[in-house]
C-alpha positions as CSV (number, residue, x, y, z in Angstrom):
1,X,-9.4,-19.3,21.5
2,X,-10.7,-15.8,21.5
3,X,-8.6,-12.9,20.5
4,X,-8.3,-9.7,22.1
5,X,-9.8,-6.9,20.8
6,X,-9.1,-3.0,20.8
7,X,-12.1,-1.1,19.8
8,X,-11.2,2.2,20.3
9,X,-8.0,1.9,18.7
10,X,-9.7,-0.7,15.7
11,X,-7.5,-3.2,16.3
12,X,-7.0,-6.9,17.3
13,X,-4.4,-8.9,18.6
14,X,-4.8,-12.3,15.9
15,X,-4.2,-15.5,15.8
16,X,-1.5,-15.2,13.2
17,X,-0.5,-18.4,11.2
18,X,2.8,-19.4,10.5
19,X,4.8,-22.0,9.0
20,X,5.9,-24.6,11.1
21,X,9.9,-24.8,11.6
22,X,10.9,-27.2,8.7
23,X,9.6,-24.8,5.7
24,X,12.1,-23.6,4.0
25,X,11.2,-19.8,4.1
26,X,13.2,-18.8,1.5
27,X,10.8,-20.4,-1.0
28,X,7.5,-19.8,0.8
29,X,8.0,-16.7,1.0
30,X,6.4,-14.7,-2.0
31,X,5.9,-11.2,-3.4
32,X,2.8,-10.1,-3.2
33,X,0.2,-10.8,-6.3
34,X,-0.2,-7.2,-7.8
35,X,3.6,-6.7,-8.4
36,X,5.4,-7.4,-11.8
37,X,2.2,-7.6,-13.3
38,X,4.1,-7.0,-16.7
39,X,6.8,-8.9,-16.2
40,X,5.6,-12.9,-17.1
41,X,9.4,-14.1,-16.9
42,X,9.5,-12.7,-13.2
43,X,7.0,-15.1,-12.2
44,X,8.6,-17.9,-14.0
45,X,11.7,-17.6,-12.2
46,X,9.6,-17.5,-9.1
47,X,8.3,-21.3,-10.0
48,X,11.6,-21.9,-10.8
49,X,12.9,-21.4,-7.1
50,X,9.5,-23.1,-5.7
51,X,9.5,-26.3,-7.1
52,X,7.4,-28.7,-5.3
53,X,8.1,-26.8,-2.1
54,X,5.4,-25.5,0.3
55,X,4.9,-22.1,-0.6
56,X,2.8,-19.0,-0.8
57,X,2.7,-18.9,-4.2
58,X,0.2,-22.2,-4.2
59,X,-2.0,-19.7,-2.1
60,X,-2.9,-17.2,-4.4
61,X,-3.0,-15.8,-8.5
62,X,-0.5,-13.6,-9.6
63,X,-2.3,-11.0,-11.1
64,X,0.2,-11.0,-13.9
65,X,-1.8,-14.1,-15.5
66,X,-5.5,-12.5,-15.0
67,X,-5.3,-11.1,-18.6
68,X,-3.9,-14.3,-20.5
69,X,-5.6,-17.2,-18.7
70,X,-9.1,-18.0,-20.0
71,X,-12.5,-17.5,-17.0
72,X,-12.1,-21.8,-16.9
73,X,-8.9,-21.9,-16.2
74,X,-8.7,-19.4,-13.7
75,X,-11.8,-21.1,-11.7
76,X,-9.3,-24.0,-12.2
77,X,-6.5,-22.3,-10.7
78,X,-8.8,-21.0,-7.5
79,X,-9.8,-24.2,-6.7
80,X,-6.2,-25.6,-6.4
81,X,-5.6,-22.6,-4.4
82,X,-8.0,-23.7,-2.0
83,X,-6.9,-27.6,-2.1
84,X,-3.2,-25.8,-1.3
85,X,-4.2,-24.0,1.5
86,X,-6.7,-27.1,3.1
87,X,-3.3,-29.3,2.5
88,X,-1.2,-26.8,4.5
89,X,-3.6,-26.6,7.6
90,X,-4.5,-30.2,8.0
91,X,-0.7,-31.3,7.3
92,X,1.0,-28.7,9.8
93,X,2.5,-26.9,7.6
94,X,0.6,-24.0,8.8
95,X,0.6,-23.2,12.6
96,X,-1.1,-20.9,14.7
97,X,0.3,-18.5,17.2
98,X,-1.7,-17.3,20.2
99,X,-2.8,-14.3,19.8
100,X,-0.6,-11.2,19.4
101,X,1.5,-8.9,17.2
102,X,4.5,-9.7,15.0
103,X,7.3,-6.9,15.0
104,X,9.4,-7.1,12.2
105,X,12.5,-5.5,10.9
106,X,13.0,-5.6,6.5
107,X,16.3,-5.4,5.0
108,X,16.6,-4.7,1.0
109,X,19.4,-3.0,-1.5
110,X,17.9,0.2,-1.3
111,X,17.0,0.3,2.3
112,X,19.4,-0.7,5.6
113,X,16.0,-1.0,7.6
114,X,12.2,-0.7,7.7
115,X,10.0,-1.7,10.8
116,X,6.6,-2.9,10.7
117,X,3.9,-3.7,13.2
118,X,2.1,-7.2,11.9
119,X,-2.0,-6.4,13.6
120,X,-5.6,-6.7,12.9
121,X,-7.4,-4.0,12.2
122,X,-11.4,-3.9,12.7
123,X,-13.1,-3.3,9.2
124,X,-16.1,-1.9,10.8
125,X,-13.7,0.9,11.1
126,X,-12.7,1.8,8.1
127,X,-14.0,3.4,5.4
128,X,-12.6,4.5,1.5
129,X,-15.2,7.6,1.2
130,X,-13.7,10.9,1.3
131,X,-13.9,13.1,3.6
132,X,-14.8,10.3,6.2
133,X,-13.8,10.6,10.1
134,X,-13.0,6.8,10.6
135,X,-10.2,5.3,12.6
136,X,-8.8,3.8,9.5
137,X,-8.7,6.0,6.1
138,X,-8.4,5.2,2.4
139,X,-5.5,7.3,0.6
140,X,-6.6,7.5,-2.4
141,X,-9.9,6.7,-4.5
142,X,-11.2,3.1,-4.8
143,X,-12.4,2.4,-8.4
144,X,-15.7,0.0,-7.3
145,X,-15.1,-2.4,-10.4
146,X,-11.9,-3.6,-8.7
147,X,-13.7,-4.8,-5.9
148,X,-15.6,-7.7,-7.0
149,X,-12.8,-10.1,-8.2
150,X,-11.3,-9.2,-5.4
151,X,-14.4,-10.1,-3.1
152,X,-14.8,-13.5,-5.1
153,X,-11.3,-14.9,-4.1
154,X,-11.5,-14.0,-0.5
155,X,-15.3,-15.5,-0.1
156,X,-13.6,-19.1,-1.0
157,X,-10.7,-18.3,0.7
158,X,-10.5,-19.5,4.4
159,X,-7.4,-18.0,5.0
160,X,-5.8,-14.3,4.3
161,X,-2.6,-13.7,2.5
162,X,-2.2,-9.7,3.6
163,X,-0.2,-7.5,0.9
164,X,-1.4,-4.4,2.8
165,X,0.4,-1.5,4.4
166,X,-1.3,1.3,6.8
167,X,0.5,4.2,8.4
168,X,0.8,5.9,11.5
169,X,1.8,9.1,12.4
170,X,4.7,8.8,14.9
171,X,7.2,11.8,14.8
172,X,8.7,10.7,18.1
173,X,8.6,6.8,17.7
174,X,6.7,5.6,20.2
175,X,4.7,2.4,19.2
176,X,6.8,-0.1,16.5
177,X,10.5,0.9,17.0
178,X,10.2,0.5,21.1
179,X,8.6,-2.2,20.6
180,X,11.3,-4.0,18.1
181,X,14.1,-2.9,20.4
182,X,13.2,-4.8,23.6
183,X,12.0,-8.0,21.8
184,X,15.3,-8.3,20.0
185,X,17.1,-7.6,22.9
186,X,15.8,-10.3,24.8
187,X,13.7,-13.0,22.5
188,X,14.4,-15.7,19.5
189,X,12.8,-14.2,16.4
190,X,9.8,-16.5,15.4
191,X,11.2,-16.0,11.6
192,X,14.3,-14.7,9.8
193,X,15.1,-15.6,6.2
194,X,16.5,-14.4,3.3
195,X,13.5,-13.3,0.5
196,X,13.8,-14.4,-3.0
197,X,14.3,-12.8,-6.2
198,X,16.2,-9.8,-4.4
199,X,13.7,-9.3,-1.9
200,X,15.9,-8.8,0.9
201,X,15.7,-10.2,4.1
202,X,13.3,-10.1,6.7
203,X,13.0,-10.9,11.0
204,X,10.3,-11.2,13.0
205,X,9.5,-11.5,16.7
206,X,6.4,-12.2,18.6
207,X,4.6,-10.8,21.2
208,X,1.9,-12.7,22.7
209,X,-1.6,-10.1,23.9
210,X,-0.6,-9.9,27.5
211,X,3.1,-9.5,27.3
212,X,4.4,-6.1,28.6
213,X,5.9,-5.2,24.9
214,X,1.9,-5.5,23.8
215,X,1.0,-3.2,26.8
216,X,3.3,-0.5,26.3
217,X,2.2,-0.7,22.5
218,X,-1.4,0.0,23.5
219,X,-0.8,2.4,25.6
220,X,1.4,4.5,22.9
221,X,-1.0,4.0,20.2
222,X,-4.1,5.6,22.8
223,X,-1.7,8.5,22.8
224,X,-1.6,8.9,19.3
225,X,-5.6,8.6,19.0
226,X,-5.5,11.5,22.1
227,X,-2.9,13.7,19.9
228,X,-5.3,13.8,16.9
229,X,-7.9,16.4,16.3
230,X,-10.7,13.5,14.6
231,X,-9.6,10.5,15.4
232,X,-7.5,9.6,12.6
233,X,-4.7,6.7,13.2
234,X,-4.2,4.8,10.4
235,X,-3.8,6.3,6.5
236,X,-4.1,3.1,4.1
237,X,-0.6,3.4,2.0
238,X,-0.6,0.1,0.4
239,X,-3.0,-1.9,-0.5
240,X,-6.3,0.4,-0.7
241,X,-8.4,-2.1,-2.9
242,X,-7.6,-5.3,-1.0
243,X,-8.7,-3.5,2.1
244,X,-12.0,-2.1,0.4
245,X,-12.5,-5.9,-0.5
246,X,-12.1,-7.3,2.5
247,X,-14.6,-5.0,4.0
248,X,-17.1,-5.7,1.3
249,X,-16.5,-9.4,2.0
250,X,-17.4,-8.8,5.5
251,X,-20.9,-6.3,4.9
252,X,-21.1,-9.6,3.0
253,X,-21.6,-12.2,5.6
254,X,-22.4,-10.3,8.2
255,X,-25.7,-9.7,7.8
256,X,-26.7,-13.5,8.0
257,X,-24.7,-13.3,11.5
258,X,-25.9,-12.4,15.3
259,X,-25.0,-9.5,17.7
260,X,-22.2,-11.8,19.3
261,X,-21.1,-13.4,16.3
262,X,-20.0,-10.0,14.4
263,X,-18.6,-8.8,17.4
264,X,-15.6,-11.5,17.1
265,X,-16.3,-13.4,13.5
266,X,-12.5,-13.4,12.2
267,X,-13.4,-11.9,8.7
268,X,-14.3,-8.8,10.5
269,X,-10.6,-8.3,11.1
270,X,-7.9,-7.6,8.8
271,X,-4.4,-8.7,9.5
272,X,-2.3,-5.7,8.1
273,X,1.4,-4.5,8.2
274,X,1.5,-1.1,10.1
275,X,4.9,1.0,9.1
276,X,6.0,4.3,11.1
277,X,5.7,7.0,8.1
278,X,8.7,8.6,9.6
279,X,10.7,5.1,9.5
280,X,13.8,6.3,7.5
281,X,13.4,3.2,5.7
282,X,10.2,4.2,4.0
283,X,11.2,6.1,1.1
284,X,8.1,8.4,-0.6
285,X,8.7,8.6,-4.2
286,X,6.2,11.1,-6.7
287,X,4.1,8.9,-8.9
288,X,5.1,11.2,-12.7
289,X,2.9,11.6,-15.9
290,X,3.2,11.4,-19.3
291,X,0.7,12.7,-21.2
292,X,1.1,10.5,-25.0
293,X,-0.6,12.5,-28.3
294,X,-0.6,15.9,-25.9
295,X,2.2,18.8,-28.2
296,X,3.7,22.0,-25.9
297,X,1.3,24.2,-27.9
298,X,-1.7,22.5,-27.3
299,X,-0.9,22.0,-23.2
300,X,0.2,25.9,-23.1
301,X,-2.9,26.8,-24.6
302,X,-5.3,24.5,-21.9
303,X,-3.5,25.1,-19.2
304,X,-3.6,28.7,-19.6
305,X,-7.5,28.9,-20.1
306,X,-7.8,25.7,-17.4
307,X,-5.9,27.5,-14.5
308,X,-6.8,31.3,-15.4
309,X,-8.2,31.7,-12.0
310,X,-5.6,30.1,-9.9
311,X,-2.5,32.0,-10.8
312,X,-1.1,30.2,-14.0
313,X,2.2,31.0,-16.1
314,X,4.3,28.8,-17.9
315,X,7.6,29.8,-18.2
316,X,11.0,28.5,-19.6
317,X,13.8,26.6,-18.0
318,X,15.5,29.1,-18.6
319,X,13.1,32.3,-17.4
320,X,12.7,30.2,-14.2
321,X,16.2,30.1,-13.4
322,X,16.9,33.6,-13.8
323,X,14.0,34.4,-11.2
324,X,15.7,36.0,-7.8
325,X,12.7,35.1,-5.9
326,X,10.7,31.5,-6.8
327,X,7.5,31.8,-7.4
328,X,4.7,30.9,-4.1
329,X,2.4,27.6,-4.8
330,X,2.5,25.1,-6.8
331,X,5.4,24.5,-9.5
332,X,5.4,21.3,-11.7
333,X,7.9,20.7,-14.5
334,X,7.0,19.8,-17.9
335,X,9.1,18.2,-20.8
336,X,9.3,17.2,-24.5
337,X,12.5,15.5,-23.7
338,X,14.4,18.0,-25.6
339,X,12.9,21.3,-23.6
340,X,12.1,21.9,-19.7
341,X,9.5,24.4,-19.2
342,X,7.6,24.9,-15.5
343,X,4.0,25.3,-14.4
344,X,3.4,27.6,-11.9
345,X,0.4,28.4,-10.3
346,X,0.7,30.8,-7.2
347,X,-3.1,30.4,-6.5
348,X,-3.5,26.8,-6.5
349,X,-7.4,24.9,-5.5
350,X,-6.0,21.8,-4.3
351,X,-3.4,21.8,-1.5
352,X,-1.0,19.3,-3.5
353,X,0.6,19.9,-7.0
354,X,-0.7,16.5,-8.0
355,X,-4.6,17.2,-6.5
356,X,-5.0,20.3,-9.6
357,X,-2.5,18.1,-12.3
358,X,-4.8,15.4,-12.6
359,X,-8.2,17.1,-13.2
360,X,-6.8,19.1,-15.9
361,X,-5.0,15.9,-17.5
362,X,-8.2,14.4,-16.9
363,X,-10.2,17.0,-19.3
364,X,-7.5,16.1,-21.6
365,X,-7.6,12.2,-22.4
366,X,-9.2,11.5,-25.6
367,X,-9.1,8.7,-28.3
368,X,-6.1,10.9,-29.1
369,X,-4.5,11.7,-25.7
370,X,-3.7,8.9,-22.9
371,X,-2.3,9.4,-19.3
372,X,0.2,7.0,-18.2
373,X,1.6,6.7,-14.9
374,X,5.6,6.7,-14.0
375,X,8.2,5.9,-11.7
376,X,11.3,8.0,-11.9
377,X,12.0,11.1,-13.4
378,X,14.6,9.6,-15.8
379,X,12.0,7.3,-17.5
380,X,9.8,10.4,-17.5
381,X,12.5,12.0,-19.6
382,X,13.1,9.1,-22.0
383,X,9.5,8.8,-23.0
384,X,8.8,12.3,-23.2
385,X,9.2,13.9,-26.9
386,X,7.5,16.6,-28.8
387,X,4.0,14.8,-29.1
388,X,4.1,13.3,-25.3
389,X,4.6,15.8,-22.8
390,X,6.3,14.6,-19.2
391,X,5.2,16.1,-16.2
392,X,7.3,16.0,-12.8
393,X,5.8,16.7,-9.9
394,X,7.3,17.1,-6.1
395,X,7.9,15.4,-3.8
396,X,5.0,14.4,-0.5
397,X,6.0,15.5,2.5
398,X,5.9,12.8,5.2
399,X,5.0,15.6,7.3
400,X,2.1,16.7,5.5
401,X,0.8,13.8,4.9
402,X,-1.9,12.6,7.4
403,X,-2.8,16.4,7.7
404,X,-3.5,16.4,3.9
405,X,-6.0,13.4,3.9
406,X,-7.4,15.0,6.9
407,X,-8.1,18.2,4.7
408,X,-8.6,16.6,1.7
409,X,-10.5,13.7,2.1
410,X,-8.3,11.5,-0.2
411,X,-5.4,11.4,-2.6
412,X,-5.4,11.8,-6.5
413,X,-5.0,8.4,-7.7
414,X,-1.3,7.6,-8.2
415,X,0.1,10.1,-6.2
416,X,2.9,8.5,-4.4
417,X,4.7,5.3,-4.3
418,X,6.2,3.3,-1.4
419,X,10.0,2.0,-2.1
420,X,11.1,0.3,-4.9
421,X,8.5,-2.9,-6.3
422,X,11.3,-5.7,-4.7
423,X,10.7,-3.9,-1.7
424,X,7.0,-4.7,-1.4
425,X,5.6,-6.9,0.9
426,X,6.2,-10.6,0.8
427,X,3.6,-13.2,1.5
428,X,4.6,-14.9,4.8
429,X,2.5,-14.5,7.6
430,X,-1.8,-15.3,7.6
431,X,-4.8,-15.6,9.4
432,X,-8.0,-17.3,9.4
433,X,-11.1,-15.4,8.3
């Protein structure tokens, strides 16, 4: 069956694959590969609830074993991948859907609700080089080494296991949350289970490519396309790697393909989760630094030369407290864990605190000096002491966003995170490609 395909919006309507009605959900569905990558016991536990169960996890690598497993043993690992996913099509375990779009609606500790839009998006459209005027944008940099791992397991993959998250830009919410209303006013959701290891729970409804739901989606999406100044729809905010694989995958093959077979070969599409940046559900958290081996006196005296020209003073907790009037630009707090000082800069070259932090911790790192990357200001605070400097930075506005990586071209790498890691996206859905 062909699939319907949107190519001014860079979208298609897929053929999304499902598990058939006796699968226990609750054990096929997994986390997705790159989380707990530290944490080996996590994905014990996860084998633990699996068993000899149909599940995700049989159809794909936790990244968490890519440093301990030997390059034999993880060829063997990738070939029982792909026996586990031919087992699944040609038992039934997997089924396909006509094609359409999966609304869904995610439930975790930390957050009552988050809506996503399950779609294909056309690779031909997007691009990861900055300052690009695609339909589809890369967030932050793509580090090219990443990418051919990547490329290897999707090339003797036939099917798609997506961990990846776009954005859109809709203040008014006009596309997903309409969308999600009618069909679970009126339809049986085509999955709803609990998610293990604290995952949450999740529920999904389909809408087949010439339903009414699907119409009205199209239509609000053009408007969003017509309400941009280049084009821009969707901002890649999960997942910018496995998205620059897939479309090196696809530059791949194409070329041994015709005119008519690129124009609907199912590795040219992507099947994607696309979240509302203004769902209320989303939560945008600052990606911190600490800077390990780096003293006060030695960043006071860089950052003073480094920023000379773009306003720079350092001052005290205490000094910036007593200020009446807080100073314009960028202000980033810095800590020994025993000491809160600020850096202000009221003249800043980058329009995010985190776009002129990073090139001056950059010009730092050393055999001596290392950059690590945190979550939460409270860790930041316990690891900081007098010979590993904490930065805090602010927070991303959700309404500066898009316009940002318009300006900018692309984010700093770890500039912002997306929830909490249990509330990452679970394995669940597929595709062919």
């Amino acid at each position: 069956m062909s699939f319907p395909v949107y190519h001014h919006l860079a979208i298609a309507a897929p053929e999304i694959l499902l598990p058939n009605k006796q699968i226990d959900l609750e054990k096929w569905a997994v986390i997705a590969c790159d989380q707990f990558t530290s944490e080996p016991k996590y994905w014990e536990q996860v084998e633990e609830v699996v068993g000899d169960a149909p599940s995700t996890l049989r159809m794909f690598l936790p990244e968490v074993y890519l440093e301990s497993l030997s390059v034999d043993e993880i060829d063997a690992k990738f070939r029982s991948i792909s026996v586990s996913i031919t087992d699944y099509l040609h038992q039934g375990i997997l089924e396909k859907k006509d094609p359409g779009f999966i609304f869904l609606d995610r439930k975790t500790k930390f957050m009552p609700s988050r809506k996503g839009m399950m779609l294909a998006i056309d690779l031909e459209q997007y691009d990861f080089t900055p300052g690009n005027k695609s339909r589809i944008r890369a967030t932050e940099g793509t580090v090219l080494s990443r990418i051919p791992p990547r490329v290897r397991i999707r090339a003797n993959a036939p099917i798609e296991l997506p961990h990846i998250m776009l954005l859109i830009d809709d203040p008014n919410r006009t596309v997903i949350e309409p969308a999600f209303a009618t069909l679970s006013a009126r339809e049986q959701p085509c999955y709803d289970t609990d998610l293990m290891m604290e995952g949450g729970h999740i529920t999904g409804y389909y809408a087949d490519s010439a339903s009414d739901v699907t119409s009205n989606v199209i239509s609000a999406l053009d408007a969003l396309v017509s309400a941009s100044d280049d084009g821009f729809l969707f901002a890649v905010g999960d997942g910018n790697h496995s998205v620059a694989s897939a479309k090196a995958h696809w530059d791949n093959i194409k070329a041994s393909l015709d005119t008519d077979e690129r124009e609907i070969h199912p590795a040219r599409f992507a099947l994607v989760e696309v979240v509302n940046i203004h769902d209320e559900g989303l939560a945008f958290e600052p990606i911190h630094r600490v800077a390990f081996g780096l003293d006060f006196n030695h960043f006071s005296s860089a950052a003073l030369e480094y920023f000379k020209d773009q306003g720079v003073s350092i001052l005290r907790k205490s000094e910036f407290d007593a200020l009446s009037k807080k100073p314009l630009g960028h202000v980033i707090g810095v800590t020994n864990g025993k000491e809160d000082y600020f850096l202000c800069l009221s003249a800043p070259n980058h329009s995010l605190a985190v776009g002129v932090l990073q090139p001056f911790l950059d010009g730092l790192e050393s055999d001596a000096i290392t950059t690590d990357y945190i979550h939460g200001e409270d860790s930041v605070r316990s690891l900081a002491n007098e010979k590993a400097l904490g930065f805090l930075l602010p927070s991303i506005s959700k309404s500066s966003f898009f316009p940002t990586i318009a300006t900018e071209g692309i984010f700093p790498r770890k500039t912002f995170s997306m929830g909490e890691a249990v509330e990452k996206r679970y394995y669940l859905e597929s595709k062919m490609i």
